[in-house]
mmCIF entry with sequence, helices, sheets and N, C-alpha, C, O atoms, coordinates in Angstrom:
data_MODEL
# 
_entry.id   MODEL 
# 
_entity.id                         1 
_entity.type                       polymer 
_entity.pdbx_number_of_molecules   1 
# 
_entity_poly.entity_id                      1 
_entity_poly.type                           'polypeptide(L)' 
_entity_poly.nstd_linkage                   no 
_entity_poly.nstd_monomer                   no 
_entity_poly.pdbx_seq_one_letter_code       
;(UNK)(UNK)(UNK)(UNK)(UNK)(UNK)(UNK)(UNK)(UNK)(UNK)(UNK)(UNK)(UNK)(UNK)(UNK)(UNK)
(UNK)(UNK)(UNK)(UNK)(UNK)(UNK)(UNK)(UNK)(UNK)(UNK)(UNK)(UNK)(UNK)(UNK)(UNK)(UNK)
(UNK)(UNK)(UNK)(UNK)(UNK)(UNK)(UNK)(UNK)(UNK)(UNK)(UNK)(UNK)(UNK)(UNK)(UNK)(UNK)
(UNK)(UNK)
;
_entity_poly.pdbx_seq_one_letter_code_can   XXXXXXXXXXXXXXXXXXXXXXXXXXXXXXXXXXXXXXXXXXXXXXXXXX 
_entity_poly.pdbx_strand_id                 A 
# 
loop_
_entity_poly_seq.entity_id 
_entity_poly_seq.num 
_entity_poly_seq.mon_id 
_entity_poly_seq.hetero 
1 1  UNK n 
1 2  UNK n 
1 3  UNK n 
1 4  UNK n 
1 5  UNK n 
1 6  UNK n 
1 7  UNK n 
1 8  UNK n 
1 9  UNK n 
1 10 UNK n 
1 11 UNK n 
1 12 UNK n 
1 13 UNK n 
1 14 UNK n 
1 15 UNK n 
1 16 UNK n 
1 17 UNK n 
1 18 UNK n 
1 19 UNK n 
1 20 UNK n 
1 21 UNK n 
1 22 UNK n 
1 23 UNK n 
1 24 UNK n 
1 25 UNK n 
1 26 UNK n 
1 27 UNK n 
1 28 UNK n 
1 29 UNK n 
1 30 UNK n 
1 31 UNK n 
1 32 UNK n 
1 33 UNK n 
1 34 UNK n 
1 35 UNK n 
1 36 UNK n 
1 37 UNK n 
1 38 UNK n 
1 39 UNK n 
1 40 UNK n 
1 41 UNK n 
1 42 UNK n 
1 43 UNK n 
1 44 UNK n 
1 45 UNK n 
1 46 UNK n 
1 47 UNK n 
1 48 UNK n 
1 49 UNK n 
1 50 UNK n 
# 
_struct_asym.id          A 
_struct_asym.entity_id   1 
# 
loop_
_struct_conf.conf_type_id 
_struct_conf.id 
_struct_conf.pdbx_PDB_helix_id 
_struct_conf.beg_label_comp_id 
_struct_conf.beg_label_asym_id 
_struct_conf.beg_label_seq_id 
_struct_conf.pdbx_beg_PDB_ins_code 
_struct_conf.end_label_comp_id 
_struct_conf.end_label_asym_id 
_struct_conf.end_label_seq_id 
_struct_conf.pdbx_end_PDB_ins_code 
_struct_conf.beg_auth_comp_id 
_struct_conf.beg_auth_asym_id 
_struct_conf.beg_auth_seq_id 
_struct_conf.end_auth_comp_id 
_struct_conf.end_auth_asym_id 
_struct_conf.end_auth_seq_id 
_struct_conf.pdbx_PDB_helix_class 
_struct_conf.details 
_struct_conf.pdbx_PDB_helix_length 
HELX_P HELX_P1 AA1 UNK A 12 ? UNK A 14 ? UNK A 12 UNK A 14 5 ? 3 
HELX_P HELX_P2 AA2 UNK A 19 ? UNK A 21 ? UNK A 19 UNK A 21 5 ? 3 
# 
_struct_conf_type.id          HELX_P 
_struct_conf_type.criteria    ? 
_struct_conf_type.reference   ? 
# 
loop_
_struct_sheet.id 
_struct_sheet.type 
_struct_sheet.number_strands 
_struct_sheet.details 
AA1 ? 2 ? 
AA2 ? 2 ? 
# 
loop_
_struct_sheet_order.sheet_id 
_struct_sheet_order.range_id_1 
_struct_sheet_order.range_id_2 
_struct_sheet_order.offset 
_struct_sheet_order.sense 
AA1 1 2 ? anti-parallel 
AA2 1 2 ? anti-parallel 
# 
loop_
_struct_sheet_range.sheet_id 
_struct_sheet_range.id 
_struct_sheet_range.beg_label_comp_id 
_struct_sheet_range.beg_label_asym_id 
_struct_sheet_range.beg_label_seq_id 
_struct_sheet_range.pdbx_beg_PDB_ins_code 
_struct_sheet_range.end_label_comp_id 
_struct_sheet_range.end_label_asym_id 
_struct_sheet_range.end_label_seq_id 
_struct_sheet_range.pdbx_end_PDB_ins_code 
_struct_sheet_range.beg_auth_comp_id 
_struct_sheet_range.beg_auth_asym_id 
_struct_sheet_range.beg_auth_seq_id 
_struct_sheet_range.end_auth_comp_id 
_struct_sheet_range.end_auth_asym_id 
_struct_sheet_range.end_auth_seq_id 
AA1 1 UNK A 8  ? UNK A 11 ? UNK A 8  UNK A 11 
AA1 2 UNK A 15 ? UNK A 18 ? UNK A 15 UNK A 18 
AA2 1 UNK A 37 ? UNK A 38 ? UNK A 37 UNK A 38 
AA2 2 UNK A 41 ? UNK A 42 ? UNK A 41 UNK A 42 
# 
loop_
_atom_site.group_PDB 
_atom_site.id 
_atom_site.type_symbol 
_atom_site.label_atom_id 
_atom_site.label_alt_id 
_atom_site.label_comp_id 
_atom_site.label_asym_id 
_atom_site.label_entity_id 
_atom_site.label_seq_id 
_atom_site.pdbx_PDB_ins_code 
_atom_site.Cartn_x 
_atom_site.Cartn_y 
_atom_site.Cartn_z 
_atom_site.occupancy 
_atom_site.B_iso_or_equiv 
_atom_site.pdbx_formal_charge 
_atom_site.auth_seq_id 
_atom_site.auth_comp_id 
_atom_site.auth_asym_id 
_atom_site.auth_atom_id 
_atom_site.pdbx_PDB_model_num 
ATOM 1   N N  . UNK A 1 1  ? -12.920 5.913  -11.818 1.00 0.00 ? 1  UNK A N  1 
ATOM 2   C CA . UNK A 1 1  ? -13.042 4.618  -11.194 1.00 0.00 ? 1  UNK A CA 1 
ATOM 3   C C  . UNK A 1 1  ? -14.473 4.422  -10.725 1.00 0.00 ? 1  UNK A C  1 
ATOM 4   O O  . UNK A 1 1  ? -15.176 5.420  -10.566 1.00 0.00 ? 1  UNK A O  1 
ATOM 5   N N  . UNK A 1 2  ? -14.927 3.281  -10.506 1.00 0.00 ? 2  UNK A N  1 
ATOM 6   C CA . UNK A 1 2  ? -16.190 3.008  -10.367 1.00 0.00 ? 2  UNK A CA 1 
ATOM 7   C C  . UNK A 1 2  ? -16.518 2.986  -8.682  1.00 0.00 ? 2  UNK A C  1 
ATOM 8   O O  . UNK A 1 2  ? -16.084 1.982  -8.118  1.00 0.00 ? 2  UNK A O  1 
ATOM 9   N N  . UNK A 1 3  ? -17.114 3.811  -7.960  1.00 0.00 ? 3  UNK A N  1 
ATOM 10  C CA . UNK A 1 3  ? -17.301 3.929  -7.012  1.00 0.00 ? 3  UNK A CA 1 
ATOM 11  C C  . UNK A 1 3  ? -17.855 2.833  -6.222  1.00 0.00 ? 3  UNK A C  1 
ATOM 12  O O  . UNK A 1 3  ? -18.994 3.001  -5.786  1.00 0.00 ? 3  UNK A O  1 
ATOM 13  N N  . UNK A 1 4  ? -17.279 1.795  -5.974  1.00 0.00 ? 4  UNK A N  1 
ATOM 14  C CA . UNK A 1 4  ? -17.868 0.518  -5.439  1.00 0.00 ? 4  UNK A CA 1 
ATOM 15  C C  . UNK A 1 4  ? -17.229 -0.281 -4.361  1.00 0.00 ? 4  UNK A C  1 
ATOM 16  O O  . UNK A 1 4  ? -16.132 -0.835 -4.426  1.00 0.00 ? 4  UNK A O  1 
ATOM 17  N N  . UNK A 1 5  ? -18.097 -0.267 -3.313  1.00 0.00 ? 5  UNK A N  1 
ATOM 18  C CA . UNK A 1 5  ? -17.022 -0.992 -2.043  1.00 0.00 ? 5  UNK A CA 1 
ATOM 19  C C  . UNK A 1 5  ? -15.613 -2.141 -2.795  1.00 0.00 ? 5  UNK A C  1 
ATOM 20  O O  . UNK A 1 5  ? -14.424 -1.849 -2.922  1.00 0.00 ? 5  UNK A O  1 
ATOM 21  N N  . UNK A 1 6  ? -16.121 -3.092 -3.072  1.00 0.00 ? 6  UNK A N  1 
ATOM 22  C CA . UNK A 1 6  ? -14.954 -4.000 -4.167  1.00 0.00 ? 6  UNK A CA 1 
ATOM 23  C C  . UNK A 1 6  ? -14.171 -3.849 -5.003  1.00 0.00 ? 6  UNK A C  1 
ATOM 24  O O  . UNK A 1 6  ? -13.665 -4.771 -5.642  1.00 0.00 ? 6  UNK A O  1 
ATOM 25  N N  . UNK A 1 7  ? -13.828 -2.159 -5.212  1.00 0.00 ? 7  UNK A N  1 
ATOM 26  C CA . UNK A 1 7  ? -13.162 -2.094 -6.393  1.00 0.00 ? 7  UNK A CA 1 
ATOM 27  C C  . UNK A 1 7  ? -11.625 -1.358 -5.482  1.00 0.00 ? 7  UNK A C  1 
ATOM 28  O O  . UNK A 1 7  ? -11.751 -0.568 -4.546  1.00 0.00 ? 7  UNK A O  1 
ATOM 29  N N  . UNK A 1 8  ? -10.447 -1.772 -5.947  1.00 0.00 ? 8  UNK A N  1 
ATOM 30  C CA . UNK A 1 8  ? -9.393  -1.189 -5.198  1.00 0.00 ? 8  UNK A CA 1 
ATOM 31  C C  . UNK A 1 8  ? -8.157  -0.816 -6.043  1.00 0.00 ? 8  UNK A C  1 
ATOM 32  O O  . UNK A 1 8  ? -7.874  -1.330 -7.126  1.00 0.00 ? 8  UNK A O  1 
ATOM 33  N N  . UNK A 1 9  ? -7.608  -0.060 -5.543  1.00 0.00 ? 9  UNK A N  1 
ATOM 34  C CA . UNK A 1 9  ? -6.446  0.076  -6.030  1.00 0.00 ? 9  UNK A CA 1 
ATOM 35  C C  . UNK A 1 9  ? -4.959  -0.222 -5.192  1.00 0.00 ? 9  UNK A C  1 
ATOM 36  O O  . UNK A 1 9  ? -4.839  -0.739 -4.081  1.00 0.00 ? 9  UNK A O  1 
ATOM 37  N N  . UNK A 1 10 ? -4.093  0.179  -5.922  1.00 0.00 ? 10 UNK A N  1 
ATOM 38  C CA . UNK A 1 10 ? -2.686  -0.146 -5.207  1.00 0.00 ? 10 UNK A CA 1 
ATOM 39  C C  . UNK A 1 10 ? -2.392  1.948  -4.803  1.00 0.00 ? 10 UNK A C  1 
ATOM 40  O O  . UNK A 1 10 ? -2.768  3.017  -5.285  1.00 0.00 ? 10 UNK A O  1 
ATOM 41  N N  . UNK A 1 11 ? -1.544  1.485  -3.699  1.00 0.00 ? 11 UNK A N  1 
ATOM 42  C CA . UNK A 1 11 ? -1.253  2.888  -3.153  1.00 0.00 ? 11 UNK A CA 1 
ATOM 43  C C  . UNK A 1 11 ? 0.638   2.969  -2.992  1.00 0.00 ? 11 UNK A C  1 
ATOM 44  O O  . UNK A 1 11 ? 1.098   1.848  -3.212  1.00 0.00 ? 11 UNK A O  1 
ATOM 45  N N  . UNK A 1 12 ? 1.595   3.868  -2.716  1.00 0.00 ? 12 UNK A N  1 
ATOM 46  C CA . UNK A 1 12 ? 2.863   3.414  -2.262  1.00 0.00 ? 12 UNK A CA 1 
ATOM 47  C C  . UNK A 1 12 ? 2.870   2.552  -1.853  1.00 0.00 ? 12 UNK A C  1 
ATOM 48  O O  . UNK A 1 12 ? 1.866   2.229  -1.217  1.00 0.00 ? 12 UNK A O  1 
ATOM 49  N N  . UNK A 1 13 ? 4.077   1.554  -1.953  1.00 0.00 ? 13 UNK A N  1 
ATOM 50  C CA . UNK A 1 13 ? 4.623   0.379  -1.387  1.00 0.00 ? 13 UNK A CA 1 
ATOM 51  C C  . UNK A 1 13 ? 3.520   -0.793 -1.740  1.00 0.00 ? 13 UNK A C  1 
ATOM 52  O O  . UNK A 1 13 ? 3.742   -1.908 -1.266  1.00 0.00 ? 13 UNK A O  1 
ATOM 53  N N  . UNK A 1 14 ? 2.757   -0.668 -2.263  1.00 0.00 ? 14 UNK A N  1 
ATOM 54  C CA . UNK A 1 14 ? 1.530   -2.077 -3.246  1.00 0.00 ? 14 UNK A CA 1 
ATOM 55  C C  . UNK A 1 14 ? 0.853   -1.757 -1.889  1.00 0.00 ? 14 UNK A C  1 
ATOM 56  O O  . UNK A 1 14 ? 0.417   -2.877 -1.623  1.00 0.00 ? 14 UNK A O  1 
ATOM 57  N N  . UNK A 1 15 ? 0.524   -1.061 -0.982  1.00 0.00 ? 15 UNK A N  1 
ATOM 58  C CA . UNK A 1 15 ? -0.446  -0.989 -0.427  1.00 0.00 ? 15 UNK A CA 1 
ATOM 59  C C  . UNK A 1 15 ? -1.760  -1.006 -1.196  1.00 0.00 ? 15 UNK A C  1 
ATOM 60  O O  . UNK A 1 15 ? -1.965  -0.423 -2.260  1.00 0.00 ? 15 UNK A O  1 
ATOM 61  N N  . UNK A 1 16 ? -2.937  -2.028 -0.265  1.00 0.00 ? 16 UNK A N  1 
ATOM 62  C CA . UNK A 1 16 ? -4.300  -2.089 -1.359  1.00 0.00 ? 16 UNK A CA 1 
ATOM 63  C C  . UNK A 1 16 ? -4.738  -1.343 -0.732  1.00 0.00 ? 16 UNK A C  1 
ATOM 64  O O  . UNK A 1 16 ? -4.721  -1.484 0.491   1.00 0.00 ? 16 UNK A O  1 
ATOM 65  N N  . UNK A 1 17 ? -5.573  0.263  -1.618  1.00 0.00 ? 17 UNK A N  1 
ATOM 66  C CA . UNK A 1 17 ? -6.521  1.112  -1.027  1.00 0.00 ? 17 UNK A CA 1 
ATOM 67  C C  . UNK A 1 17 ? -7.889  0.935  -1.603  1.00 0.00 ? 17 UNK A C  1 
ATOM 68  O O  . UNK A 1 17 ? -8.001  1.114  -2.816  1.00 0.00 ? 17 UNK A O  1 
ATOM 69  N N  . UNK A 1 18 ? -9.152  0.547  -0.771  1.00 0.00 ? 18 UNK A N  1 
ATOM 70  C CA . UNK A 1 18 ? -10.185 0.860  -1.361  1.00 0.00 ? 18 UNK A CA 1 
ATOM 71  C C  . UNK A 1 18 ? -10.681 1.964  -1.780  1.00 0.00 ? 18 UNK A C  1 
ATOM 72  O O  . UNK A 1 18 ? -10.616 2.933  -1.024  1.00 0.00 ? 18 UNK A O  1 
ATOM 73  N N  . UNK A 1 19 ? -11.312 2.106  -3.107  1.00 0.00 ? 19 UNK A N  1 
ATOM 74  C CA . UNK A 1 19 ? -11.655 2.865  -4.055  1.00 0.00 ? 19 UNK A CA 1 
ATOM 75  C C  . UNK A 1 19 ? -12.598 4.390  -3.205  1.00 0.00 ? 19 UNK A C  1 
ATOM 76  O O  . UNK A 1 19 ? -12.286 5.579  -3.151  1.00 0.00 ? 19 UNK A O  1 
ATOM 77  N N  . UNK A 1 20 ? -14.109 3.439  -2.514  1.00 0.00 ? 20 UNK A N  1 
ATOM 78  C CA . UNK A 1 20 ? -14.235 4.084  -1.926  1.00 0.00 ? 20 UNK A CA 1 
ATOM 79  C C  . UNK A 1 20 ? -14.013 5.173  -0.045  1.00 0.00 ? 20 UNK A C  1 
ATOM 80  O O  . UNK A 1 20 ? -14.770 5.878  0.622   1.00 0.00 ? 20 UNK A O  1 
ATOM 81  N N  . UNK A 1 21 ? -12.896 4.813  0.062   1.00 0.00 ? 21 UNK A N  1 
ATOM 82  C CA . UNK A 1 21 ? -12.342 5.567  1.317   1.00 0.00 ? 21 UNK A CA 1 
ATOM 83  C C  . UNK A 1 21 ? -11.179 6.083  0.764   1.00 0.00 ? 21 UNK A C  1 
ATOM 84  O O  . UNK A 1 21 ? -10.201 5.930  1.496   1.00 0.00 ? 21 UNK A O  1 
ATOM 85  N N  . UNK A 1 22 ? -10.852 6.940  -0.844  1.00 0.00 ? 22 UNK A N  1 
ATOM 86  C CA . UNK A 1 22 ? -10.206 7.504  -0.825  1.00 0.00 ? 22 UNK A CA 1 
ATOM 87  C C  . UNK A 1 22 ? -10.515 8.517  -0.766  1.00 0.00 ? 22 UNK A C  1 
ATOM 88  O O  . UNK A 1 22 ? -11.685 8.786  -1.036  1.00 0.00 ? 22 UNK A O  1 
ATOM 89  N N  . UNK A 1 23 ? -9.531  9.615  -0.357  1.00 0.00 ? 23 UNK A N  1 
ATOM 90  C CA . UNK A 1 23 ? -9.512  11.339 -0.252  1.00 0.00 ? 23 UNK A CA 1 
ATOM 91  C C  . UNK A 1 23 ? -8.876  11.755 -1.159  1.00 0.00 ? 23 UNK A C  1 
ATOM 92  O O  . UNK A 1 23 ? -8.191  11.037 -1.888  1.00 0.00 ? 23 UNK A O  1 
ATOM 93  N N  . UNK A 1 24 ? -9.027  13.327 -1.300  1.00 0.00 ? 24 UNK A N  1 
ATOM 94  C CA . UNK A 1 24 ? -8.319  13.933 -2.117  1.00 0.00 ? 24 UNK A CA 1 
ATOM 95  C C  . UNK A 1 24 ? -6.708  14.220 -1.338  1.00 0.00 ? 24 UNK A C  1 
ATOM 96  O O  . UNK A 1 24 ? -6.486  14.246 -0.128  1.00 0.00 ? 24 UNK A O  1 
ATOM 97  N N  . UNK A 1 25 ? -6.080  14.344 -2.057  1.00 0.00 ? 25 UNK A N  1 
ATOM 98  C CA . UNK A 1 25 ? -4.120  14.074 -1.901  1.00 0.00 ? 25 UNK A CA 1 
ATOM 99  C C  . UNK A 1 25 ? -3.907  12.721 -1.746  1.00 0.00 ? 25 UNK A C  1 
ATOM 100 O O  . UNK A 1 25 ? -2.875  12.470 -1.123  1.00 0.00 ? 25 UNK A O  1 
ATOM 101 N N  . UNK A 1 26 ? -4.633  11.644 -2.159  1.00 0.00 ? 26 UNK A N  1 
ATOM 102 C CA . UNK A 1 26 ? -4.242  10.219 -1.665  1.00 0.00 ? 26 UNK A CA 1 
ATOM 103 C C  . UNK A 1 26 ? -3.098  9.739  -2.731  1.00 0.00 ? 26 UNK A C  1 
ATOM 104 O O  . UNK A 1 26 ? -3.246  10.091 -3.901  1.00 0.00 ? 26 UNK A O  1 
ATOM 105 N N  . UNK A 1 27 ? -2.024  8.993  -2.390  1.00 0.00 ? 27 UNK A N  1 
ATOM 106 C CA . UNK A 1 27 ? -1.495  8.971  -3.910  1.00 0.00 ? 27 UNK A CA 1 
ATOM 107 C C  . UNK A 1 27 ? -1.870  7.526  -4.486  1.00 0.00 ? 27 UNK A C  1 
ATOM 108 O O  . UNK A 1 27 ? -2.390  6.753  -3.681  1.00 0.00 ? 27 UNK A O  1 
ATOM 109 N N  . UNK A 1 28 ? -1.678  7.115  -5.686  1.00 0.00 ? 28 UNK A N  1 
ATOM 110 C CA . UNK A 1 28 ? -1.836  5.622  -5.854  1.00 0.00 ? 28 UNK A CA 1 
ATOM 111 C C  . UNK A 1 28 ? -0.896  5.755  -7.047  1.00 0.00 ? 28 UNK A C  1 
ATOM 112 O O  . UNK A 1 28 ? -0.480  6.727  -7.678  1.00 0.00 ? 28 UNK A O  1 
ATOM 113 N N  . UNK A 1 29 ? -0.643  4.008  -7.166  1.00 0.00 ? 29 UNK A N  1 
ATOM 114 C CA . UNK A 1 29 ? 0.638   3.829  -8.706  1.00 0.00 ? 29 UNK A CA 1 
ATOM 115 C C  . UNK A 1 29 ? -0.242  3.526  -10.206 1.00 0.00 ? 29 UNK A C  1 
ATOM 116 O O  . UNK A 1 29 ? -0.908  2.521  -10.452 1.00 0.00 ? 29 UNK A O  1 
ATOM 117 N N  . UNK A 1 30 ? -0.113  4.208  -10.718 1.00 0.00 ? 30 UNK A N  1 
ATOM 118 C CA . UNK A 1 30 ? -0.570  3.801  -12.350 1.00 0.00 ? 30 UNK A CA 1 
ATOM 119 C C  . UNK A 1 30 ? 0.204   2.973  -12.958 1.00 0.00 ? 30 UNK A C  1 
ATOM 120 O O  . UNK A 1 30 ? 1.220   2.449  -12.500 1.00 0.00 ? 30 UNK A O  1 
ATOM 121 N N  . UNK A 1 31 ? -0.466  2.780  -14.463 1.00 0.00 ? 31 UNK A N  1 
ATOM 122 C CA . UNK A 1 31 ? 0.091   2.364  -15.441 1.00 0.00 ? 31 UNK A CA 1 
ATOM 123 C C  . UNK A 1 31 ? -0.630  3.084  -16.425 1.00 0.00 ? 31 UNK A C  1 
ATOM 124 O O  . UNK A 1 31 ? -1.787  3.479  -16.289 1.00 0.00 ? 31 UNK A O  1 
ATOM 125 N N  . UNK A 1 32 ? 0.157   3.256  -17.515 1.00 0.00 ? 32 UNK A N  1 
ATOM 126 C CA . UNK A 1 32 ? -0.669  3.586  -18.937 1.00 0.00 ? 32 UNK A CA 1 
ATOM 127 C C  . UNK A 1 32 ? -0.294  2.702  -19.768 1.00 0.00 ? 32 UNK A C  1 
ATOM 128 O O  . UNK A 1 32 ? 0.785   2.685  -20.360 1.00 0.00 ? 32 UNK A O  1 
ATOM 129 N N  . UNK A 1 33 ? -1.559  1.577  -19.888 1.00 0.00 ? 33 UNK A N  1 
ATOM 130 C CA . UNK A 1 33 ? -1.115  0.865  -21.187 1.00 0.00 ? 33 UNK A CA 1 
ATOM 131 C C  . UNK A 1 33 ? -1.666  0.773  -22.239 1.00 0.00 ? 33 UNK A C  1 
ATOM 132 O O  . UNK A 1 33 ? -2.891  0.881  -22.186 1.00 0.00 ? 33 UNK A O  1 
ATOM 133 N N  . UNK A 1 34 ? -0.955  0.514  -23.788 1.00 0.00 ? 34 UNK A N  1 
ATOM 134 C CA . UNK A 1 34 ? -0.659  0.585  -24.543 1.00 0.00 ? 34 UNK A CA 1 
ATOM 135 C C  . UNK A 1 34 ? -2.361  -0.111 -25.267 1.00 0.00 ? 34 UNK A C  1 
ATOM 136 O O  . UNK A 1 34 ? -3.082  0.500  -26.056 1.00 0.00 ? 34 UNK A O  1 
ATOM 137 N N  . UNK A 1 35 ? -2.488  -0.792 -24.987 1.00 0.00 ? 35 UNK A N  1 
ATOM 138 C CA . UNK A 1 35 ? -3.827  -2.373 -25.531 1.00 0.00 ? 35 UNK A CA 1 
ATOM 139 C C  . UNK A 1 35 ? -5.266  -1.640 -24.840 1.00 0.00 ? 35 UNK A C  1 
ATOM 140 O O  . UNK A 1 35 ? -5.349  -1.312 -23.657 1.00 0.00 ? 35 UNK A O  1 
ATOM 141 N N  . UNK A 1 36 ? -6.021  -1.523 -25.551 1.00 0.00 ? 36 UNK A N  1 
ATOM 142 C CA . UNK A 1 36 ? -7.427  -1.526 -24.610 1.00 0.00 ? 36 UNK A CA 1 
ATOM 143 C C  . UNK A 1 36 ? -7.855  -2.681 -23.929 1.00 0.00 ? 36 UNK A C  1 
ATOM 144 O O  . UNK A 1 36 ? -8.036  -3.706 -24.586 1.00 0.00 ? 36 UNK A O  1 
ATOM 145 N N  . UNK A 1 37 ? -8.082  -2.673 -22.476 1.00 0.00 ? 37 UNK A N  1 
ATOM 146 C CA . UNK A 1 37 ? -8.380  -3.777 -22.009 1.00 0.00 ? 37 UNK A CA 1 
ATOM 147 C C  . UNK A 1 37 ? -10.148 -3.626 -21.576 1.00 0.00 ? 37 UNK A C  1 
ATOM 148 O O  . UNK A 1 37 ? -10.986 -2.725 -21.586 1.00 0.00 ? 37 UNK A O  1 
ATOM 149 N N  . UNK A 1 38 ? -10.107 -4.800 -21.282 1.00 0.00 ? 38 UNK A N  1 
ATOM 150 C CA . UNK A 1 38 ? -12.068 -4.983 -20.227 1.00 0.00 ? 38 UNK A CA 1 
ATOM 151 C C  . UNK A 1 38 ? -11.385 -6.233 -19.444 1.00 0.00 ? 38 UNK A C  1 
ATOM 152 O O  . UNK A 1 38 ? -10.852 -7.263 -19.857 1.00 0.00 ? 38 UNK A O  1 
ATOM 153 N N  . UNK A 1 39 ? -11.662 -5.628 -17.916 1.00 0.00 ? 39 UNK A N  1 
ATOM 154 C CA . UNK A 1 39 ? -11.460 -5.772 -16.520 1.00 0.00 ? 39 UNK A CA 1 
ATOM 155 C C  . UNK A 1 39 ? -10.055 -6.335 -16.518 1.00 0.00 ? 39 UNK A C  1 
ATOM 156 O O  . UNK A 1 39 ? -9.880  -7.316 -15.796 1.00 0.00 ? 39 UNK A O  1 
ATOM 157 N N  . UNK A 1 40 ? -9.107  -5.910 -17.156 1.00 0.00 ? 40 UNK A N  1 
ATOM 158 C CA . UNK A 1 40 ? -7.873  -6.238 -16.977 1.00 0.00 ? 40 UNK A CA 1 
ATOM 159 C C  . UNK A 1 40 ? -6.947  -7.090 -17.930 1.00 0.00 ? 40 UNK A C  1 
ATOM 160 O O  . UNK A 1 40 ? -5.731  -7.267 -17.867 1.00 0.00 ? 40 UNK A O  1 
ATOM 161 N N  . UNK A 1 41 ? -7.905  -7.578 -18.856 1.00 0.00 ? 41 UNK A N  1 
ATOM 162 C CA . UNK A 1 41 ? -7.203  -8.278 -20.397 1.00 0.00 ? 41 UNK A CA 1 
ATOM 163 C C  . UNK A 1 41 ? -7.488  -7.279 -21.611 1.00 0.00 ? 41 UNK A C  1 
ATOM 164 O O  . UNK A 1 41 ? -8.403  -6.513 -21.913 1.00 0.00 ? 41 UNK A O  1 
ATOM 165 N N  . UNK A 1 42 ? -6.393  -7.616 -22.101 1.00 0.00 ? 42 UNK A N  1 
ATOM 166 C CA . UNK A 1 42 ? -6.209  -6.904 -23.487 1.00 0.00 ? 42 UNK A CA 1 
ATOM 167 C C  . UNK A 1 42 ? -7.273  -6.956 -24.708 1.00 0.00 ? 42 UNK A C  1 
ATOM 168 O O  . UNK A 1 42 ? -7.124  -7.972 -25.385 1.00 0.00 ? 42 UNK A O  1 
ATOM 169 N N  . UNK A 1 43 ? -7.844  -6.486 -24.950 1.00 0.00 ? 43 UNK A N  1 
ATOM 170 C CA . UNK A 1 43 ? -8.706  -6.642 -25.814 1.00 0.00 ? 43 UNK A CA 1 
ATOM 171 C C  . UNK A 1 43 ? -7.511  -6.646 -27.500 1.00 0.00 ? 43 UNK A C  1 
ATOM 172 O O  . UNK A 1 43 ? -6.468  -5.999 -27.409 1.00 0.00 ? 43 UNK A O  1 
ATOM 173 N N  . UNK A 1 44 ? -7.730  -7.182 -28.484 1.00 0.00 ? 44 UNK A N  1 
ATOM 174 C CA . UNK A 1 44 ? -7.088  -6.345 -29.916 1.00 0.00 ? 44 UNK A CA 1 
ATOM 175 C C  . UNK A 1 44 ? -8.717  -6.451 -30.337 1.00 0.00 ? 44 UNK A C  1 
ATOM 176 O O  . UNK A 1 44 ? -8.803  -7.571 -30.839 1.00 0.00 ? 44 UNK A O  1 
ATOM 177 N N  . UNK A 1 45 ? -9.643  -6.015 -30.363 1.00 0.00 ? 45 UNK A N  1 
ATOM 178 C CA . UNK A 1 45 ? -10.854 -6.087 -31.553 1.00 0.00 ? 45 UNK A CA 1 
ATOM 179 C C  . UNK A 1 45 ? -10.986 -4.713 -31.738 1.00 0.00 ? 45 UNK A C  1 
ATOM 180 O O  . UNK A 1 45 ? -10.392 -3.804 -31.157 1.00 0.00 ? 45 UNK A O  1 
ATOM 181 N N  . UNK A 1 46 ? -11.872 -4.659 -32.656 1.00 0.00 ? 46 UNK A N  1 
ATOM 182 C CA . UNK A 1 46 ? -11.729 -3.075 -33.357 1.00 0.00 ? 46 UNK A CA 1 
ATOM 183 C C  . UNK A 1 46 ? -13.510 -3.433 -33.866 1.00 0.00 ? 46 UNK A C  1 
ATOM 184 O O  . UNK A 1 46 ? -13.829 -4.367 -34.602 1.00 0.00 ? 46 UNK A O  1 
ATOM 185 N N  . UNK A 1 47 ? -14.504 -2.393 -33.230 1.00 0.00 ? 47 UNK A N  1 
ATOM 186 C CA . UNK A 1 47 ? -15.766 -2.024 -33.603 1.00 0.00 ? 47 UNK A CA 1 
ATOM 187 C C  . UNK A 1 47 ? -16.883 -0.790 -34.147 1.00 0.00 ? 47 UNK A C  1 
ATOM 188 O O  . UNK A 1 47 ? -17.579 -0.097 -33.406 1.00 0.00 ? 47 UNK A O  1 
ATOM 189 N N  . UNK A 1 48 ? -16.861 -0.765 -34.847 1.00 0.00 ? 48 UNK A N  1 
ATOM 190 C CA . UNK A 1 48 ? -18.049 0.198  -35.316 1.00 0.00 ? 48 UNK A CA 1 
ATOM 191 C C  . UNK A 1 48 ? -19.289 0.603  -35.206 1.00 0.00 ? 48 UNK A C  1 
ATOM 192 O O  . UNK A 1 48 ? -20.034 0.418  -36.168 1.00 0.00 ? 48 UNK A O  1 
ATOM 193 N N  . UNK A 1 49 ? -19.721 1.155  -34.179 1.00 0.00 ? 49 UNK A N  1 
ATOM 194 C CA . UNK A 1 49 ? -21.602 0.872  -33.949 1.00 0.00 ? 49 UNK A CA 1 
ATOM 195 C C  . UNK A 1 49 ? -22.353 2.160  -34.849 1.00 0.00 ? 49 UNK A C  1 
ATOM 196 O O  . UNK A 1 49 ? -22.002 3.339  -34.797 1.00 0.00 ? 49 UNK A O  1 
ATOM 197 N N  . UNK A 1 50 ? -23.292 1.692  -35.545 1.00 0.00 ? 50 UNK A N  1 
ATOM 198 C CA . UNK A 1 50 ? -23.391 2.985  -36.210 1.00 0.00 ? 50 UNK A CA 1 
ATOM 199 C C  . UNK A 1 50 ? -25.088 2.775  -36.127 1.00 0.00 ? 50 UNK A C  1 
ATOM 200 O O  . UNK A 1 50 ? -25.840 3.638  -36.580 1.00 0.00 ? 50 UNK A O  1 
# 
């Protein structure tokens, strides 16, 4: 995660935890999804930089 006052996550119960005032044992809720996204939308493109 990007270490930045503005960036947050969700913790138990949708609690919002900021990114940076977490500790180690903190828990937070994931997801693993399926689509590559950028900042939260799905991308489908497919690139090659060569």
């Amino acid at each position: 995660m990007q270490d930045d006052w503005h960036v947050r996550v969700l913790g138990p119960g949708a609690a919002v935890l900021n990114v940076t005032e977490l500790k180690k044992g903190d828990q937070l809720l994931g997801h693993v999804a399926t689509d590559k996204r950028h900042v939260g939308w799905p991308v489908g493109e497919f690139c090659v930089e060569k």
